[in-house]
C-alpha positions as a Markdown table, in Angstrom:
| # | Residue | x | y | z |
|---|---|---|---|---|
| 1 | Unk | 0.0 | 0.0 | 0.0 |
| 2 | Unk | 1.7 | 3.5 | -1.0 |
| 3 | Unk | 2.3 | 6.0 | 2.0 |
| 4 | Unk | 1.3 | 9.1 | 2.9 |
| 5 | Unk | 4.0 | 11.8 | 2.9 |
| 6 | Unk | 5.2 | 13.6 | 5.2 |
| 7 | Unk | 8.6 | 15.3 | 5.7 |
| 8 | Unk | 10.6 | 17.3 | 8.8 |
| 9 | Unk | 11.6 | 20.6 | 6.5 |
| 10 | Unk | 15.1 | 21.7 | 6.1 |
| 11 | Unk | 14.2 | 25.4 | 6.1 |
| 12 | Unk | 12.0 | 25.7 | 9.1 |
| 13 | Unk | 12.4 | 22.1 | 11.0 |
| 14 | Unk | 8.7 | 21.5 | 11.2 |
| 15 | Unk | 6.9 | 18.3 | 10.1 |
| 16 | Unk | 4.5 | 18.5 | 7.1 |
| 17 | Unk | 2.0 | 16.3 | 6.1 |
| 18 | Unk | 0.0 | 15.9 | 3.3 |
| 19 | Unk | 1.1 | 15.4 | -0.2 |
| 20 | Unk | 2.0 | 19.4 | -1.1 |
| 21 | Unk | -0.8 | 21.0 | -2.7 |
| 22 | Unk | 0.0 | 24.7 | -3.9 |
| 23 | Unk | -2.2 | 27.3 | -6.1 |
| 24 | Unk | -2.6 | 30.8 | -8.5 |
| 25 | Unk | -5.3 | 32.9 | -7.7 |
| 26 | Unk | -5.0 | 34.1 | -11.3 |
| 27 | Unk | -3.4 | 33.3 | -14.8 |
| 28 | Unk | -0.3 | 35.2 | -15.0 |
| 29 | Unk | -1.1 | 37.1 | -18.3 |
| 30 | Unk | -4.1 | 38.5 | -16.5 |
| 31 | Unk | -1.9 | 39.6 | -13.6 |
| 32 | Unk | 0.6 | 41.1 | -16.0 |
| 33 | Unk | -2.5 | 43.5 | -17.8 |
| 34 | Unk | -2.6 | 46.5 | -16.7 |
| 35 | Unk | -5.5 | 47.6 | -13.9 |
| 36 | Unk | -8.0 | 49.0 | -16.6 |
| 37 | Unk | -8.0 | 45.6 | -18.6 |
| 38 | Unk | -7.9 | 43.9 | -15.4 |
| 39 | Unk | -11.1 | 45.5 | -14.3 |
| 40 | Unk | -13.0 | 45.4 | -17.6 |
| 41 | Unk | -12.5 | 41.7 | -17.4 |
| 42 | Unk | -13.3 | 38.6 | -15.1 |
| 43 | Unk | -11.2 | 37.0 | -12.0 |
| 44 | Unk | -13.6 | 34.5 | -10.7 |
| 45 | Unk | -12.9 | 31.6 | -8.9 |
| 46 | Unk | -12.5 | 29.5 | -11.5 |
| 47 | Unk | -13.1 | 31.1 | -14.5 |
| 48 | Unk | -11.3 | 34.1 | -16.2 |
| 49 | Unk | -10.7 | 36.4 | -19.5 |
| 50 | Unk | -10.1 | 40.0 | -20.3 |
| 51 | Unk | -8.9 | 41.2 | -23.3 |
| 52 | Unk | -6.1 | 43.4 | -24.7 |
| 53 | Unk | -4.1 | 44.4 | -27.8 |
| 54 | Unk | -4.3 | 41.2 | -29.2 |
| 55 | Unk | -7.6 | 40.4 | -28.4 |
| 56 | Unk | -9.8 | 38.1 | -26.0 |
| 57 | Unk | -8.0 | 35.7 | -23.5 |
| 58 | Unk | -10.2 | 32.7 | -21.7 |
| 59 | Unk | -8.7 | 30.7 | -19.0 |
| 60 | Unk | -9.8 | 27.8 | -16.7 |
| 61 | Unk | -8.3 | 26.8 | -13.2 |
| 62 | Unk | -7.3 | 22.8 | -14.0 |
| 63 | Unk | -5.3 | 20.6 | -11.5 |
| 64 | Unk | -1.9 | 19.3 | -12.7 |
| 65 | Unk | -1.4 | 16.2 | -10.7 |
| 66 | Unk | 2.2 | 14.9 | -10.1 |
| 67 | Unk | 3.0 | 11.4 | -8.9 |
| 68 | Unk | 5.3 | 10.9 | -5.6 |
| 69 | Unk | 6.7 | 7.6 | -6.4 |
| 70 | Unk | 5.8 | 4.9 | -3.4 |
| 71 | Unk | 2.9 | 7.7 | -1.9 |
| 72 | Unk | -0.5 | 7.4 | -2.7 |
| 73 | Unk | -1.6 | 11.1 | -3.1 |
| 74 | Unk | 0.1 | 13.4 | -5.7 |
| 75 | Unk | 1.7 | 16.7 | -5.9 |
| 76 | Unk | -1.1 | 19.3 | -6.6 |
| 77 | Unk | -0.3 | 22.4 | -8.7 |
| 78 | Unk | -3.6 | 24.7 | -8.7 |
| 79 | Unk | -2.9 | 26.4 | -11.9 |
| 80 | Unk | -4.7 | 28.2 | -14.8 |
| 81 | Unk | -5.0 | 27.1 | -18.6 |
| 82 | Unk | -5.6 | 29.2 | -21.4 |
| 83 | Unk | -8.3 | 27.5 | -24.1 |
| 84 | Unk | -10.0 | 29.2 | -27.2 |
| 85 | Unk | -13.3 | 30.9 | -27.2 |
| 86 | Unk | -14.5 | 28.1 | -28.6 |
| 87 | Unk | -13.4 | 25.5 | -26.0 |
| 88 | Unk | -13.7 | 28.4 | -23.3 |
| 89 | Unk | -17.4 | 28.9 | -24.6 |
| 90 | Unk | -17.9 | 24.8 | -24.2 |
| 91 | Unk | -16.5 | 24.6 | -21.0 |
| 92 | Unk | -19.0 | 26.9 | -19.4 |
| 93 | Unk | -21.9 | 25.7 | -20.9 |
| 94 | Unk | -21.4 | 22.3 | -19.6 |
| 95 | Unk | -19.5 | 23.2 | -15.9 |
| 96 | Unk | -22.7 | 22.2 | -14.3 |
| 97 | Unk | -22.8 | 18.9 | -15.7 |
| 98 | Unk | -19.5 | 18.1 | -17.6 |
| 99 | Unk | -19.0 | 15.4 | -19.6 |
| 100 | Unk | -15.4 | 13.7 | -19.0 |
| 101 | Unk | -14.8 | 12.7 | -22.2 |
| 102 | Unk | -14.4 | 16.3 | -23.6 |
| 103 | Unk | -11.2 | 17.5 | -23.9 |
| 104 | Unk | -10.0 | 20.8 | -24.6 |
| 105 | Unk | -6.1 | 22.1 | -26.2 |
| 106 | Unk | -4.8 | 24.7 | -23.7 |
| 107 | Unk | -1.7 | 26.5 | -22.8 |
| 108 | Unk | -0.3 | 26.6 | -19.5 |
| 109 | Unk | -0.4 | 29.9 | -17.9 |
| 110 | Unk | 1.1 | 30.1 | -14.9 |
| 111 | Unk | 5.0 | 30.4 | -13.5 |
| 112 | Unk | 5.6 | 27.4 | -11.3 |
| 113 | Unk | 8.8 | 28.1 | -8.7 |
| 114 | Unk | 12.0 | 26.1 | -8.9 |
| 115 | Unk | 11.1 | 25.1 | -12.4 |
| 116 | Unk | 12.5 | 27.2 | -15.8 |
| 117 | Unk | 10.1 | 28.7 | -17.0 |
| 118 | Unk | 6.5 | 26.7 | -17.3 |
| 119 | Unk | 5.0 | 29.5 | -19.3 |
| 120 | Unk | 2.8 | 27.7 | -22.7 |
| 121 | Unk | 3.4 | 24.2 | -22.1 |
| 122 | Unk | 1.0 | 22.4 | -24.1 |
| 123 | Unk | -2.0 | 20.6 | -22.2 |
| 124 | Unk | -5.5 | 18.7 | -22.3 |
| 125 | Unk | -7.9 | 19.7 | -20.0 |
| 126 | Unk | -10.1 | 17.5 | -18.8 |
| 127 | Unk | -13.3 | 18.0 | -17.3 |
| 128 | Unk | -14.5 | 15.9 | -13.7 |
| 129 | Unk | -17.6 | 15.4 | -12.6 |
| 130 | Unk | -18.8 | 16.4 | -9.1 |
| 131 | Unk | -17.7 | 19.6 | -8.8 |
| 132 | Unk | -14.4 | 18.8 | -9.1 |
| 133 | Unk | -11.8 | 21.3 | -11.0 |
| 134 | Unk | -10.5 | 19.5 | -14.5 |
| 135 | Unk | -6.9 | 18.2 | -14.8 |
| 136 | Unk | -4.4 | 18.9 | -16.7 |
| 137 | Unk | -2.2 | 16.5 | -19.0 |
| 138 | Unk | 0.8 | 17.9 | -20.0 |
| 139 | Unk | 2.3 | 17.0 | -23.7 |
| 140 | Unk | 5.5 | 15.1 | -23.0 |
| 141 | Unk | 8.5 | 17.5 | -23.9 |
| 142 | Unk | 12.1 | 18.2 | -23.0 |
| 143 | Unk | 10.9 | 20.6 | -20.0 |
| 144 | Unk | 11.6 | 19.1 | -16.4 |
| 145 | Unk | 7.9 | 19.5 | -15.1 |
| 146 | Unk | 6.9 | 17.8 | -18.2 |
| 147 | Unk | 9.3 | 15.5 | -17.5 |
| 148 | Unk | 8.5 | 15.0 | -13.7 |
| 149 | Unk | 4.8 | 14.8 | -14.9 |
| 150 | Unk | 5.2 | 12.1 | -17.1 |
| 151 | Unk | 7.5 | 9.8 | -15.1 |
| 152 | Unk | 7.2 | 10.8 | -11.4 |
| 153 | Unk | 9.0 | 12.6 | -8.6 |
| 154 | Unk | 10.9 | 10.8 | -5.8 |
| 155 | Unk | 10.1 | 11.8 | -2.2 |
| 156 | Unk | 13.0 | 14.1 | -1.8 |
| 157 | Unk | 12.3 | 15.6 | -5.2 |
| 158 | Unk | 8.6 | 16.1 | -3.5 |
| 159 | Unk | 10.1 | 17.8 | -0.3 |
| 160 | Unk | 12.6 | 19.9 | -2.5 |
| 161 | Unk | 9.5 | 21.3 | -4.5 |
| 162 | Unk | 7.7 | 21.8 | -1.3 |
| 163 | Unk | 10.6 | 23.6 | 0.5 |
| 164 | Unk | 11.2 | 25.8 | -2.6 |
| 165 | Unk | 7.7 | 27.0 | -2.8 |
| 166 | Unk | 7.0 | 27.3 | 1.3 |
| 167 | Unk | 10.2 | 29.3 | 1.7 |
| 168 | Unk | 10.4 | 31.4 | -1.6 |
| 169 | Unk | 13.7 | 29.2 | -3.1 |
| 170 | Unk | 14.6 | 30.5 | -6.0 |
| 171 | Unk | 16.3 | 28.6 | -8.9 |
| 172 | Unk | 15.9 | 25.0 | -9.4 |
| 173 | Unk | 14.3 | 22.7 | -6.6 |
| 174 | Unk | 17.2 | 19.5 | -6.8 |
């Protein structure tokens, strides 16, 4: 049977429990508009778009799941997805009652710490039932999150990530 995690932190010498969970309130392009656009568009809780020079952006807050090798529970990345109006459009019309099999192209959006730069990976989205947020399947690259998406981080990989994000790490979580 896999095992929970838990860890005594490096930084601050506290035991944590709980496969690490973190989270963006927002899409980073949103929080890089300027306050006008900002306000003439949308920061819910799970939904988002404003528009700019280039036109409309639509985003969705998905889960990106990370194995822990040998733990039962993942590393949780709360993180926000950029889809098409078209997909965007689909998505809300069906939030109240999804249907799994849809899947939607979108582009990562956020800035994930003591990674290089996460910023338009490619990604699925795909929608849960129950009121639960869609998750995210990255497109298997040459990008170290892709990478430690596809096959898995070990424990200490886990704590690293953890400790980075906790204590503001910057750089490259070992």
């Amino acid at each position: 049977m896999p095992a929970l995690f838990s860890f005594r932190c490096s930084c601050c010498g506290e035991v944590h429990e709980g496969s690490p969970s973190f989270g963006f309130e927002a899409p980073s392009p949103y929080l890089e508009q300027p306050e006008p656009a900002q306000k003439a568009g949308h920061l819910g809780e799970d939904l988002c778009h404003y528009e700019d020079g280039d036109g409309p952006h639509y985003f969705v807050r998905a889960v990106l799941e990370v194995p822990i090798d040998g733990v039962a529970e993942p590393f949780l990345w709360g993180v926000w997805v950029s889809l098409s109006k078209s997909s965007y459009d689909r998505y809300v019309e069906t939030c109240d009652d999804p249907d799994p099999t849809d899947c939607y192209f979108g582009w990562f959006c956020n800035y994930l710490p003591a990674y290089p730069n996460t910023y338009a990976l490619k990604t699925q989205v795909h929608p849960r039932t129950g009121g639960v947020r869609p998750w995210i399947e990255l497109e298997d690259a040459d990008h170290p999150l892709c990478q430690d998406y596809h096959q898995g981080i070990s424990v200490q990989r886990a704590q690293a990530l953890a400790e980075a994000v906790m204590h503001g790490i910057r750089g490259e979580a070992q």
